[in-house]
C-alpha positions as CSV (number, residue, x, y, z in Angstrom):
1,X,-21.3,7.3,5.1
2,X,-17.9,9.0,4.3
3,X,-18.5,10.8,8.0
4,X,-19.0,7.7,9.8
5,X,-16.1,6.2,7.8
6,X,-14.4,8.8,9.1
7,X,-15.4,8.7,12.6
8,X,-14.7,4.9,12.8
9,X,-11.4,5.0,11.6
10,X,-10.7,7.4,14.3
11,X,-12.1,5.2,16.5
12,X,-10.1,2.6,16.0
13,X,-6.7,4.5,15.7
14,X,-7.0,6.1,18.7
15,X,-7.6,2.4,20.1
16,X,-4.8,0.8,18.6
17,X,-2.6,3.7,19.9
18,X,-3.7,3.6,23.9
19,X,-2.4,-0.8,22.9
20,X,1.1,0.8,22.1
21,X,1.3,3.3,24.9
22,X,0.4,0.9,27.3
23,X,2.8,-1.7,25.7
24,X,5.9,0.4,25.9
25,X,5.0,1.7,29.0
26,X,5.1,-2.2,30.6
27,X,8.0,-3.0,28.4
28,X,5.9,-5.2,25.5
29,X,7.2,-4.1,22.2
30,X,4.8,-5.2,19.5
31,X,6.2,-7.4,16.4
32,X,3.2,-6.2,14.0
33,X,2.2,-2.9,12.6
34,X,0.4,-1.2,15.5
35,X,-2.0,1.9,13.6
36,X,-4.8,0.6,11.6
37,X,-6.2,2.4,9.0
38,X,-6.0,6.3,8.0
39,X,-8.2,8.3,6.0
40,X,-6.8,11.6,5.0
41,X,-6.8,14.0,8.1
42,X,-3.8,16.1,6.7
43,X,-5.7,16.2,3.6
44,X,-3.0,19.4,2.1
45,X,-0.1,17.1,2.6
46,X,-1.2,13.9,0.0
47,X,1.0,13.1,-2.2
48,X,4.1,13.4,0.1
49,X,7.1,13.9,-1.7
50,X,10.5,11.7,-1.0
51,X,13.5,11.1,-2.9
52,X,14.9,8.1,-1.4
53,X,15.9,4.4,-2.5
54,X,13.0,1.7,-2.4
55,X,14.0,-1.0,-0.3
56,X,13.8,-4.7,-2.7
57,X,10.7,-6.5,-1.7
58,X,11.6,-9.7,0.3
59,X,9.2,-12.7,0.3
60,X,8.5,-16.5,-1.0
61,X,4.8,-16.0,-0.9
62,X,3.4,-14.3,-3.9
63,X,0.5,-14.2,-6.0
64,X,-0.7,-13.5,-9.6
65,X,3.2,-14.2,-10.9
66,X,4.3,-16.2,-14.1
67,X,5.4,-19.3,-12.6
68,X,6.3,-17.6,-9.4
69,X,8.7,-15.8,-10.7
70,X,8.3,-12.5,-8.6
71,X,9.3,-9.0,-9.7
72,X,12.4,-7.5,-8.4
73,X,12.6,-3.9,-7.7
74,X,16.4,-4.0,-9.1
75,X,14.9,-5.0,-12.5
76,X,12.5,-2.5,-13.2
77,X,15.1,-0.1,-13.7
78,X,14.4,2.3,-16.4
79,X,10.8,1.6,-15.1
80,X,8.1,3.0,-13.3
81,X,6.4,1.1,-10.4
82,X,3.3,2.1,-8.4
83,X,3.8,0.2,-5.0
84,X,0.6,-0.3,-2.5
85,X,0.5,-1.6,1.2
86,X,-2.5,-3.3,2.1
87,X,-4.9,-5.8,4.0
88,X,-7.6,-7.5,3.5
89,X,-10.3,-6.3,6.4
90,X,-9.3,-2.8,6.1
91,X,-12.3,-0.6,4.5
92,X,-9.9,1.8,3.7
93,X,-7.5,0.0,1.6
94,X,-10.8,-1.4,-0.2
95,X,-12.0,1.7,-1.4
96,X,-8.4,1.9,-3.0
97,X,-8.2,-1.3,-4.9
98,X,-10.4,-0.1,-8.1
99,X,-8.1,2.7,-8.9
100,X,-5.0,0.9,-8.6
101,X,-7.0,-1.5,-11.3
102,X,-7.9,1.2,-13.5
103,X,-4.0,2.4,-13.5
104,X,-3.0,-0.5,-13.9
105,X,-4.7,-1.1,-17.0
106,X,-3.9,2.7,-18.0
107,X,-0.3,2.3,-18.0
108,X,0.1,-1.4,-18.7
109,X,1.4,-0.4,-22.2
110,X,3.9,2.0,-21.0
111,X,5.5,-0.7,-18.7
112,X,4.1,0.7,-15.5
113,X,3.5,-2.1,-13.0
114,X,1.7,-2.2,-9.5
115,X,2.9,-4.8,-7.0
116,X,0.8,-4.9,-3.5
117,X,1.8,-5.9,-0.4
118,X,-0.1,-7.7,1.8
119,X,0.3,-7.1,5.6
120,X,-2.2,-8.2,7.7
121,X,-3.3,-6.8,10.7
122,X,-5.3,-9.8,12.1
123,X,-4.8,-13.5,12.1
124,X,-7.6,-14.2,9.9
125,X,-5.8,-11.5,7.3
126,X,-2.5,-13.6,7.2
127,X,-3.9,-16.7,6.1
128,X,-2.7,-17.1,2.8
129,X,-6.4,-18.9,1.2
130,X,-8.2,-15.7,2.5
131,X,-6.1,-13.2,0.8
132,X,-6.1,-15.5,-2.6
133,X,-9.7,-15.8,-2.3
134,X,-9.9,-11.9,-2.1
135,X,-7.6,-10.9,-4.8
136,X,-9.6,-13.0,-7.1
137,X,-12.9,-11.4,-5.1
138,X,-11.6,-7.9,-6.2
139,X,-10.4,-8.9,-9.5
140,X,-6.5,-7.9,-9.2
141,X,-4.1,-9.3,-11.4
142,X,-1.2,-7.5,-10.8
143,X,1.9,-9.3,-8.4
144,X,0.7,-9.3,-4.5
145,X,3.7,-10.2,-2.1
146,X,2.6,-11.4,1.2
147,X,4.0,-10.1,4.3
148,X,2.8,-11.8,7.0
149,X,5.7,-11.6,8.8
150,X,6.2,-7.6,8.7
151,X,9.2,-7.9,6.9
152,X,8.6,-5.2,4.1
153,X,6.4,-3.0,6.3
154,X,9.3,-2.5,8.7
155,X,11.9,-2.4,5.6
156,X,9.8,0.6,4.4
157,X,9.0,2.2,7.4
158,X,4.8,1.9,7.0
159,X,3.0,3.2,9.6
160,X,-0.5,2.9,8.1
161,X,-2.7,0.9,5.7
162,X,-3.8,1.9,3.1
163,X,-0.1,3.4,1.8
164,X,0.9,3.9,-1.9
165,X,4.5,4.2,-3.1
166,X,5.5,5.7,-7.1
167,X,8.9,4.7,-7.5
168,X,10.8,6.4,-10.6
169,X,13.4,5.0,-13.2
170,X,16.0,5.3,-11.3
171,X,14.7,2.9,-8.6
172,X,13.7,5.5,-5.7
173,X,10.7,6.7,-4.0
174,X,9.0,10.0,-5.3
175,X,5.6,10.0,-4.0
176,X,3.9,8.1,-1.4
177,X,-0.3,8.4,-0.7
178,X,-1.3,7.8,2.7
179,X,-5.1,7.3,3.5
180,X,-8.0,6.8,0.6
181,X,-7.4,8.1,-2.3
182,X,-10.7,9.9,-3.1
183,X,-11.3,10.5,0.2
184,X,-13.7,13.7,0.7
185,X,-13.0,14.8,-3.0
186,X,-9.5,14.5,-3.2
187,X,-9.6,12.5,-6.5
188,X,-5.7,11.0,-5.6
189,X,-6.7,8.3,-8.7
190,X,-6.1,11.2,-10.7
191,X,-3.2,12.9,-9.4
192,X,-1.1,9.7,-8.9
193,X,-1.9,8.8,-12.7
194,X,-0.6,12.4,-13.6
195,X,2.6,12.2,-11.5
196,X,3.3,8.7,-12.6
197,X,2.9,10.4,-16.1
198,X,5.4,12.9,-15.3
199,X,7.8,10.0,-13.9
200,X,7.4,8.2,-17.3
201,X,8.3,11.6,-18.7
202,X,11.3,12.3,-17.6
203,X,14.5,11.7,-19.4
């Protein structure tokens, strides 16, 4: 199952990417994400470390906050936020959505929050019932933000679904996950719990 995974998800990214050659090449530029899904083909390289600022998450439409009252980035200073780009019809991004729950609930006393972005891929995706109905489906509580517009993907620079951000005290980007996880025994559930451990360490 985890081969044919595999083998679709090349599939389609290498389908997606002849749409954006042959866009640029006729002058179409496209105003949506334009790769897919990834599973882990640089499996050595997950998690990537960066050390820049995380841009604040823009957006009226949110879900699972206390009378909409969103999170703000700025806030959670002195805090340590796990941040997850997503969508709905990606397999990928599915398999992802239990560990985010289990670290969710593994941290929630040590003020660790996850926040998911939603950007969909597909015009059934950016329907704001469907994704409702499917964080309810999944059973995730924590804050989802949806983008249907692209405006955090861009902010961010994302390039793939399913994408996972650790942001530190201090407000910036330390790690990012691209891909699944556990993909093919990677057990990234694990490591990002023990480096958001080691964020909530540091002094």
């Amino acid at each position: 199952m985890k081969t044919e995974m595999k083998q679709n998800t090349i599939s389609r990214m290498t389908k997606v990417a002849l749409v954006a050659v042959i866009g640029s090449a006729i002058g179409v530029t496209a105003s949506r994400p334009v790769i897919a899904l990834k599973s882990n083909f640089r499996e050595d390289t997950n998690p990537i470390a960066e050390s820049r600022p995380a841009p604040e998450l823009l957006g009226k439409q949110w879900l699972n906050t206390a009378k909409n009252n969103p999170p703000k980035l700025a806030s959670r200073k002195g805090k340590v936020t796990l941040v997850h780009f997503w969508t709905l019809g990606c397999i990928n991004c599915k398999h992802n959505l239990p560990a985010y729950n289990h670290l969710q609930k593994k941290f929630a006393g040590r003020g660790v929050e996850v926040i998911g972005v939603h950007t969909p891929e597909t015009p059934g995706e950016s329907k704001f019932a469907n994704v409702r109905s499917s964080i309810k489906k999944w059973g995730i509580t924590y804050p989802v933000l949806v983008d249907n517009d692209n405006t955090n993907w861009n902010r961010w620079h994302q390039q793939f679904w399913p994408t996972a951000y650790l942001i530190d005290r201090t407000g910036k980007i330390r790690y990012r996950w691209e891909g699944e996880l556990n993909f093919g025994g990677q057990q990234g559930e694990r490591t990002l719990g023990e480096k958001i451990q080691a964020l909530l360490d540091e002094k």
